[in-house]
N, C-alpha and C positions, 0 to 999 in steps of 0.2 A: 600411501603417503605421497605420491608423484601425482597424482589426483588430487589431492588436497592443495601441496604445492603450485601447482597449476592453475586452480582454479584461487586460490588469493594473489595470484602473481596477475590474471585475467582482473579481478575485480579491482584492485591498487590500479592497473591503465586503465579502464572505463571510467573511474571514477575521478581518476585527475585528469582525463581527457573529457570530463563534463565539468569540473571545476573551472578549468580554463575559458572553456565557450565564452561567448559572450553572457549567452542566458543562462546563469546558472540554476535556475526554477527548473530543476527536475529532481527527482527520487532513484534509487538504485534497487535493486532484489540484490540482497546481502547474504538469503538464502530462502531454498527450495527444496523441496520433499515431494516425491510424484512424479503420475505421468502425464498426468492433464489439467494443464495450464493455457488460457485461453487471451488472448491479448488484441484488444480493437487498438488501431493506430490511422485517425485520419480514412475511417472505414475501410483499411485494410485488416483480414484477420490472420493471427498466425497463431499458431499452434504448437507450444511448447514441453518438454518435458524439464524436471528440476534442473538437472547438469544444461539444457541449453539455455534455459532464462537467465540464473546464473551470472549478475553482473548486468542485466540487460537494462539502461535509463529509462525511465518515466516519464512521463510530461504532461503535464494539464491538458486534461481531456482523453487521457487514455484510459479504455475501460479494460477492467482484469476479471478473469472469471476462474474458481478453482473448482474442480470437479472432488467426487468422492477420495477420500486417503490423501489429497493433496492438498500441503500449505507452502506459505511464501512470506517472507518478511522484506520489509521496505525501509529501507533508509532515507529521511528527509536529510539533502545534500546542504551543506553549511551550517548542520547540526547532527547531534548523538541521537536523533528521537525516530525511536523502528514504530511502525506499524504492521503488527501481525496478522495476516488473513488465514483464517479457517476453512478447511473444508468446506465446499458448495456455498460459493460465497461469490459476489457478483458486487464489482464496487468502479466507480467512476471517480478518476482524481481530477477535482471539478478544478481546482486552482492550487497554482505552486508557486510562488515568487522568490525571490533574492530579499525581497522585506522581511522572509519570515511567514506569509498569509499563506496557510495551506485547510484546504478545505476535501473532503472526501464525501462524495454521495454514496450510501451502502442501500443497491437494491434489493438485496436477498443476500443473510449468512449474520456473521460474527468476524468481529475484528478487537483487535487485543492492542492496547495503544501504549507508550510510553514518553511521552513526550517531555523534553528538558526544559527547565525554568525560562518562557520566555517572558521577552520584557519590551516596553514601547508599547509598540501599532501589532507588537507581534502579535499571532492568533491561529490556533490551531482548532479547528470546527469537523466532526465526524455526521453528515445526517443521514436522517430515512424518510420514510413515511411519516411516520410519526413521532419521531422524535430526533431532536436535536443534541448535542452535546460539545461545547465549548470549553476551552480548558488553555490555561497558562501556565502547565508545568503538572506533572501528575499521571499516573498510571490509569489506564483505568477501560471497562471490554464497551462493544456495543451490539446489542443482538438487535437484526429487523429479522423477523420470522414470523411462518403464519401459524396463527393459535390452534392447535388439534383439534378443541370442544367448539370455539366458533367460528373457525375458518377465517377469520381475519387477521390482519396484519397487526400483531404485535412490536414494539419497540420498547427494548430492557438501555438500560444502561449502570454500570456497576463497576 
């Protein structure tokens, strides 16, 4: 229970000490499951487990990567709207603004989206290879994976 405590008392200051920045175009890890969690920032890598990520901000252009047994869910900051990452799952947050414009490149996995009615210019865009997926307001998963019987890159979305 002092773990638990602890760790929303950690996530409530990260988060309002990203709120106030000036840039507030970042995302948060709201929560983590795992031991390996992989994180490019500015081509440095660091290497995470659930309890360290844990609150840890985002920012356009940072790539995440979840290995086997491990997921992470992401809070877009100045809204209710999580993005879910799955197990072996490799994704790039290409763009984040304060407009509301959040865009996510998914190399390789599955990502599980919920995103709140936006409105305007807002726009929330998931892609891959081969497929795209735009949405203003809506739940909804996106797989890029490679197909068993032909070896290619498939792209679901659902």
């Amino acid at each position: 229970m002092r773990r638990v405590a602890l760790c929303l008392v950690l996530i409530v200051n990260v988060a309002a000490s990203l709120i106030a920045q000036e840039s507030p175009s970042a995302a948060i890890v709201v929560f983590a499951e795992g031991d390996a969690i992989t994180l490019i920032r500015d081509s440095q890598l660091a290497r995470f487990d659930a309890f360290q990520i844990l609150g840890e901000p985002l920012y356009a252009g940072d790539q995440l990567s979840t290995e086997n047994g491990t997921y992470v869910e992401i809070q877009l900051l100045g809204s209710r709207s999580i993005v879910k990452v799955s197990e072996n799952t490799t994704l790039t947050i290409a763009e984040l603004s304060g407009a509301g414009e959040s865009l996510i490149d998914v190399a390789y996995g599955r990502v599980r989206s919920r995103i709140e009615q936006l409105s305007g210019t807002q726009r929330f865009e998931v892609r891959g290879l081969t497929a795209v997926a735009g949405v203003r307001g809506t739940e909804f998963g996106f797989d890029q994976l490679i197909d068993p019987v032909s070896g290619g890159v498939v792209g679901r979305i659902y």
